[in-house]
matplotlib code that plots the C-alpha trace (Angstrom):
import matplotlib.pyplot as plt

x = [106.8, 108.5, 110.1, 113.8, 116.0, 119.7, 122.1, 124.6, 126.6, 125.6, 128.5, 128.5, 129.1, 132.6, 133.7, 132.8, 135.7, 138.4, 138.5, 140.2, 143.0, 142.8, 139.1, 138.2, 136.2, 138.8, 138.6, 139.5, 142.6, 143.8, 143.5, 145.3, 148.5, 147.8, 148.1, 150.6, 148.5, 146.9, 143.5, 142.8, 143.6, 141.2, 138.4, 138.7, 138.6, 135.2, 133.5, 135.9, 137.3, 137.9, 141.1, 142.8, 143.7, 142.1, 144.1, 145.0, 141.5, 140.8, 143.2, 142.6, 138.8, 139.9, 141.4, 139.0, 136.4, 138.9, 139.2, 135.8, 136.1, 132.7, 133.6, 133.3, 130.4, 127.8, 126.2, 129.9, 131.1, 127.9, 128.4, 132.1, 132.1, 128.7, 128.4, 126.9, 127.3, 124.3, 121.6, 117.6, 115.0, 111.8, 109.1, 105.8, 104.5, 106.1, 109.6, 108.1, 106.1, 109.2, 111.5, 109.8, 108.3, 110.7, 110.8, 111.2, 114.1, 115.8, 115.6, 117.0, 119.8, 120.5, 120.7, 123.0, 125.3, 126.2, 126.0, 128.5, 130.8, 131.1, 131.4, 128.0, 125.3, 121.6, 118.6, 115.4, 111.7, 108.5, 105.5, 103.0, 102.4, 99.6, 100.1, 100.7, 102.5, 104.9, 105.2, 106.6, 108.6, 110.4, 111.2, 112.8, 114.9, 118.5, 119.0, 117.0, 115.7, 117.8, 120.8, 121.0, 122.6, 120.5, 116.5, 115.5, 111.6, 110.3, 106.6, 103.1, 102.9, 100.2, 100.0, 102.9, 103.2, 106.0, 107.4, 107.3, 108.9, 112.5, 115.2, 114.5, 118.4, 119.5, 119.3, 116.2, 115.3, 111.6, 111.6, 107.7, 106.4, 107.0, 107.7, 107.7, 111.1, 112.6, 114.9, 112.9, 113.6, 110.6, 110.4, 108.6, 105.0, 102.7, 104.5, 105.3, 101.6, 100.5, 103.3, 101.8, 98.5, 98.6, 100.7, 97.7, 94.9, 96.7, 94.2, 91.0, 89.2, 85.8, 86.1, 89.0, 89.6, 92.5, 93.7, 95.3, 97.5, 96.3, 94.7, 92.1, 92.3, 91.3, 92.1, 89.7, 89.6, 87.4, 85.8, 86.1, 83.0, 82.0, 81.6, 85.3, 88.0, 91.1, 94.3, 95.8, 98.6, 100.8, 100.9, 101.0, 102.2, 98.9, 97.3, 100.3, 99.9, 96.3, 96.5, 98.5, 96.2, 93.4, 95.1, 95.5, 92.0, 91.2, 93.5, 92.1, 88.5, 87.1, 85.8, 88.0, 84.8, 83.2, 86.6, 86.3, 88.9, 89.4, 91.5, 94.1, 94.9, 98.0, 100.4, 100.4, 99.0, 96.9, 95.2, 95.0, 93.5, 89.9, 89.4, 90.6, 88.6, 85.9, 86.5, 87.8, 84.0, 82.3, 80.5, 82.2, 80.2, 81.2, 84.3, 87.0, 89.4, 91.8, 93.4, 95.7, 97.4, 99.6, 102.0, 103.9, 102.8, 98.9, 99.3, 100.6, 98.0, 95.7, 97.7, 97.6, 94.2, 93.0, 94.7, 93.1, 89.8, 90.9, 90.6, 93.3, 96.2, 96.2, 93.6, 90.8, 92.6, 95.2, 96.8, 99.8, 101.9, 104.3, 108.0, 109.8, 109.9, 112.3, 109.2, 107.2, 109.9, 110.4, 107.4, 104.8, 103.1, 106.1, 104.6, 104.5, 105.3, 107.3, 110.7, 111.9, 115.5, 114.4, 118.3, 119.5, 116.5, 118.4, 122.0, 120.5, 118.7, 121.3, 124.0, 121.9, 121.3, 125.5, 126.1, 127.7, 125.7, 123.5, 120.3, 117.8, 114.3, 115.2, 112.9, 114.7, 113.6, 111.8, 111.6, 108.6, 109.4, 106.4, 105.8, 103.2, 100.5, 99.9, 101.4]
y = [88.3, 89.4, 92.3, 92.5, 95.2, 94.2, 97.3, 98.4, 101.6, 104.4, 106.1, 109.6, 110.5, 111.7, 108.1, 106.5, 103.8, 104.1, 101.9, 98.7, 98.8, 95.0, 95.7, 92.6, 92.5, 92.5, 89.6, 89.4, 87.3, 90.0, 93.0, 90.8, 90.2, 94.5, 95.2, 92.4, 90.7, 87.4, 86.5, 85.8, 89.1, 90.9, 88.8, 89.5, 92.9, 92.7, 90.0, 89.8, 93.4, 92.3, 90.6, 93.6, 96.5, 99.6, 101.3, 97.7, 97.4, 101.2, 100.5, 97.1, 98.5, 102.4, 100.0, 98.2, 100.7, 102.9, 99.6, 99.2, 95.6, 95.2, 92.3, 88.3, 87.0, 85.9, 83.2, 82.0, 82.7, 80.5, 77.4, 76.9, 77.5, 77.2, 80.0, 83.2, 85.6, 87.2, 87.3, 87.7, 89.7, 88.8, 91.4, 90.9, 94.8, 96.2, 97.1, 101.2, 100.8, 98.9, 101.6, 104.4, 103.0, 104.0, 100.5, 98.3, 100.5, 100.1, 96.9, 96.8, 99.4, 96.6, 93.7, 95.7, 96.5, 93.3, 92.0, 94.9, 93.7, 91.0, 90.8, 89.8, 91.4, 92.1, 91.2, 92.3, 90.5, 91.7, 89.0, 91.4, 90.1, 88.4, 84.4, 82.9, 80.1, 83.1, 84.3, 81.0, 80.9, 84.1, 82.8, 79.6, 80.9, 80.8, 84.6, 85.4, 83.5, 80.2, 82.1, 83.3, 81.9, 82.5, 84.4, 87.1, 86.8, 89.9, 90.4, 88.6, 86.6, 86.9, 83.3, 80.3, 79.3, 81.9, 80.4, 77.3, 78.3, 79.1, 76.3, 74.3, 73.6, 77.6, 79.1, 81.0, 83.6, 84.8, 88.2, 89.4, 86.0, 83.0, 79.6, 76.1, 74.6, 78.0, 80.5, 83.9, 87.4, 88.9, 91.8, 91.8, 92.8, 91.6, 92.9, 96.3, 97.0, 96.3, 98.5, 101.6, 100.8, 100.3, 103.4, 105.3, 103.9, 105.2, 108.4, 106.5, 107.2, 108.2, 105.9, 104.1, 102.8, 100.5, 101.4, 98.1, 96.8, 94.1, 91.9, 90.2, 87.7, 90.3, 93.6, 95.6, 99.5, 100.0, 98.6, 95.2, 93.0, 89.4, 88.3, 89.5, 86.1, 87.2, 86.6, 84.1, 84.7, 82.3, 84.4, 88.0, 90.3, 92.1, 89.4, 89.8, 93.6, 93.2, 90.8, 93.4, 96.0, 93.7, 92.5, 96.0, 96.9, 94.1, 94.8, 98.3, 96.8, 98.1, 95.4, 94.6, 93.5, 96.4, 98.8, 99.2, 97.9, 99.4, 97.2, 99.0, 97.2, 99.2, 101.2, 104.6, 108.2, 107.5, 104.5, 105.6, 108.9, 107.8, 105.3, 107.9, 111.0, 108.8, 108.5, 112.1, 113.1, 111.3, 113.7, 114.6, 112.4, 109.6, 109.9, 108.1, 110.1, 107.5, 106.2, 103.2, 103.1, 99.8, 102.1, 105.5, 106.5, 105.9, 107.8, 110.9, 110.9, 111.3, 113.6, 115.5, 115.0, 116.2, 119.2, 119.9, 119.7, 121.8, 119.1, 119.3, 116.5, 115.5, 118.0, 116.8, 113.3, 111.3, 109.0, 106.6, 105.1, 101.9, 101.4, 104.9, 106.2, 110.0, 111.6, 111.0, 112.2, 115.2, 116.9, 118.5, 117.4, 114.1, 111.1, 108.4, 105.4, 102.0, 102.3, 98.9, 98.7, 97.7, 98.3, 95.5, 93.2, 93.5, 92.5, 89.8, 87.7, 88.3, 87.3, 84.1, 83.4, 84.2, 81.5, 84.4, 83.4, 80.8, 80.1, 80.1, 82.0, 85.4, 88.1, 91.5, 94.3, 97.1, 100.4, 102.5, 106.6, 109.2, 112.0, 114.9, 112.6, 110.6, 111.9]
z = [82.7, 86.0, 86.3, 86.3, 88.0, 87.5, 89.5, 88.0, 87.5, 85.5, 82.9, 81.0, 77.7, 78.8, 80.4, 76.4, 76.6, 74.1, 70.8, 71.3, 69.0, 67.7, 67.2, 69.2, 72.3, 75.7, 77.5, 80.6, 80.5, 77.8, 80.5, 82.6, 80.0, 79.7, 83.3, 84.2, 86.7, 87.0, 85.7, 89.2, 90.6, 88.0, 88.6, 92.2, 91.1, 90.1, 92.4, 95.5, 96.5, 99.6, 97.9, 96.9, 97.7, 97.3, 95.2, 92.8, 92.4, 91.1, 88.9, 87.5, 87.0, 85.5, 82.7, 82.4, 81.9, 79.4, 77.7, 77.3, 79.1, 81.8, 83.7, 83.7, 82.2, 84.6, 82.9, 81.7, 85.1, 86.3, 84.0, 85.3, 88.6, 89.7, 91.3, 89.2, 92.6, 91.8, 94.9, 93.8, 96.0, 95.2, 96.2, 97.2, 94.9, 92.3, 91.5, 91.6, 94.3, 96.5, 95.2, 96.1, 99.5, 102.7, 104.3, 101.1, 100.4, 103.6, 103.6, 100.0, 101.7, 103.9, 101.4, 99.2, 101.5, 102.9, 98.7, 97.7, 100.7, 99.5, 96.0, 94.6, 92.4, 93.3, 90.6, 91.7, 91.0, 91.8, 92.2, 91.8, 88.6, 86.6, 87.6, 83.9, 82.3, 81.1, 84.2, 85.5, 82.6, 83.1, 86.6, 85.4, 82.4, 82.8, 82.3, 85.5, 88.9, 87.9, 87.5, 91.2, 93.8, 96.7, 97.4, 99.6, 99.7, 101.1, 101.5, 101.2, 97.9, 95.6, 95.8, 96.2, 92.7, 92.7, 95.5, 94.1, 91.1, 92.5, 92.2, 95.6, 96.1, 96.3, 100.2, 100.6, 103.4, 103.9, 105.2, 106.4, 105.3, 106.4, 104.0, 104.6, 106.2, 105.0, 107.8, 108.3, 109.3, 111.7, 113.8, 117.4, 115.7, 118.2, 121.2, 119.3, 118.3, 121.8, 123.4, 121.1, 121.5, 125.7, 125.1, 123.5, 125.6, 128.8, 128.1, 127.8, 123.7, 123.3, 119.9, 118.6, 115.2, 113.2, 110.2, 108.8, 106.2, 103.4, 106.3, 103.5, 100.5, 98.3, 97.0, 98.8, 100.6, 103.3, 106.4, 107.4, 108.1, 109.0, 105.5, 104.5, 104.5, 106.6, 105.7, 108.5, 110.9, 108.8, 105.7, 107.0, 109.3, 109.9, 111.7, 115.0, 114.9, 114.7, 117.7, 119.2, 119.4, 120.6, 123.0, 124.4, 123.8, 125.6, 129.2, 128.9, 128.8, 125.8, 123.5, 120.6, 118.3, 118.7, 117.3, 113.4, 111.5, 108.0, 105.2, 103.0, 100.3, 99.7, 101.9, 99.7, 99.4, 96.7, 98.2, 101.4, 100.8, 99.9, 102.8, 105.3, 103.9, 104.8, 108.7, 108.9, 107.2, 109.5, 112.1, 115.2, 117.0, 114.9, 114.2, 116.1, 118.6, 118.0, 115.3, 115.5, 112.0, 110.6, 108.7, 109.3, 105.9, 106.8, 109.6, 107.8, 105.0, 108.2, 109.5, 105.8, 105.6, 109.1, 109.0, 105.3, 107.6, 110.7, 112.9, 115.5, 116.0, 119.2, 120.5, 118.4, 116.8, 118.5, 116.1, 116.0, 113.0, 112.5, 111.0, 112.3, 108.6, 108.7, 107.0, 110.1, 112.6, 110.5, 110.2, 112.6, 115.1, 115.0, 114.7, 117.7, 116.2, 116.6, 114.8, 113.2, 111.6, 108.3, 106.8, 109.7, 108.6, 105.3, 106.5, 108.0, 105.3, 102.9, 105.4, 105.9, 101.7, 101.8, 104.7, 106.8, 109.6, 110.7, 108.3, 111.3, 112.3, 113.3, 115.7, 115.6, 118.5, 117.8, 119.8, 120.9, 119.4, 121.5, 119.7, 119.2, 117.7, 120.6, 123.3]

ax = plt.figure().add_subplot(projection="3d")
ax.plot(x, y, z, "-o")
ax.set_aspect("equal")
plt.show()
């Protein structure tokens, strides 16, 4: 079954709503006969804040909450009107892994914000899951996928069964990923990987290698060869800021086929860790004196790990990273690395599923960050 993330606001034991005296669950046309409004004005309360005023609407929802009443039923709300106002992102990994990963939870930042602006409620679906008939089913039922109003689709898919899955008539943005006929949110990835990369090369390598995102149709750590099946440009992201750096390699005369590429089949620690301990083992002689990394968060677990070994960044390792993460701007030696505004990537797909603003192909700047790594 997918996984389901519903937000909503945590309460303490303290704020335990008080009895109802009729013993009957409050609906919400009786909090509006208890707070002389109109049924209106409290459902505004809860989905269009913008409505009210600040202080009618703290009010309208402190009674609420002392009443123990938590709002107009979604489904019930969806069957009458239409309209549920709830928005689903579904991610390509898993609700931890998004959670916890800097750029996922930007851009979630970003989606949120615009949702909460405007009166709607994020539901959260992670495709990383085994493709089954239940699976499909849990996409379909009415208490999750069918019931939103719109799709964020943030990611590379394990396959487009998913994809295929969500009501065709609902707006749907592709963020990272392109889909058929569908409005998507890219940054400048080509352009941005060869900017770093002709950046690094201006001090010629002895040996350069690429450190890359999921660039094969297969979950696999370690270095790519010939017989591997890449992913093509159409499905991922890797592919432009692979193209990037070759393209770089390739002004500064150095022969792109002949720089090592090793896959990472996921962008944490733990994964990383073993694929990179490899490289840094390597003998001096071997070993590349440059690293261009996919990820801020590769980068740093080189970074970790060289340091662990005494080799020197950038005296002995020059190395360079990709998203502008705080974590690699914080630390020592900073990273150099190509910032991308993951929160504004955000605001805009959800102001396209919302029809704030026109439901076209968007490519959103990037900016080049030099630090210590790679100076």
């Amino acid at each position: 079954m997918a996984q389901r993330f519903m937000l909503s606001s945590a309460r303490s034991k303290e704020d335990k709503p008080v009895v109802n005296p009729e013993d009957r669950p409050i609906t919400l046309k009786n909090l509006a006969q208890r707070l002389g409004v109109s049924t209106a004005t409290v459902s505004n309360a809860f989905n269009r804040p913008d409505q009210l005023s600040r202080a009618l609407r703290e009010h309208i929802l402190e009674e609420a909450r002392r009443l123990g009443y938590r709002g107009p039923d979604a489904r019930a709300r969806s069957l009458r009107t239409g309209q549920s106002r709830i928005v689903a992102v579904v991610l390509a990994e898993t609700l931890t892994y998004s959670l916890n990963d800097a750029v996922s939870s930007e851009l979630l930042t970003g989606i949120t914000e615009v949702l909460d602006a405007h009166g709607h409620t994020l539901l959260l679906l992670s495709g990383r899951q085994p493709e089954s008939p239940r699976h499909a089913d849990a996409l379909c039922h009415p208490g999750s996928a069918s019931m939103a109003d719109g799709f964020v689709v943030y990611g590379l898919m394990p396959g487009d069964r998913l994809i295929n899955e969500l009501p065709a008539q609902r707006p749907l943005v592709g963020v990272d990923f392109h889909i058929d006929a569908r409005p998507t949110v890219h940054i400048d990835n080509e352009p941005a990987c060869h900017a770093i990369a002709c950046h690094a090369l201006k001090k010629r390598p002895r040996r350069v290698g690429i450190l890359s995102l999921r660039l094969i149709d297969e979950s696999y750590n370690g270095p790519v060869s010939a017989e591997h099946r890449c992913l093509d440009a159409h499905r991922t992201i890797t592919r432009s800021r692979l193209d990037g750096f070759h393209r770089a390699l390739d002004e500064h005369d150095i022969d792109p086929t002949g720089v090592p590429v090793w896959n990472i089949d996921e962008n944490t620690h733990a994964v990383c860790a073993p694929v990179i301990e490899k490289i840094l083992d390597l003998p001096a002689e071997q070993r590349p004196d440059l690293l261009l990394c996919m990820s801020d968060r590769i980068a740093l677990t080189v970074l970790t790990l060289a340091e662990q070994r005494g080799i020197r960044v950038p005296e002995d390792l020059r190395l360079t990273g990709f998203d502008g993460i705080e974590e690699g701007q914080y630390r020592a030696p900073r990273l150099t690395t190509v910032r991308q505004d993951s929160i504004e990537k955000g605001r805009v797909a959800a102001r396209m599923v919302l029809g704030l603003q026109p439901a076209e192909n968007r490519l959103l700047g990037t900016r080049l960050l030099i630090g210590e790594s790679c100076p």
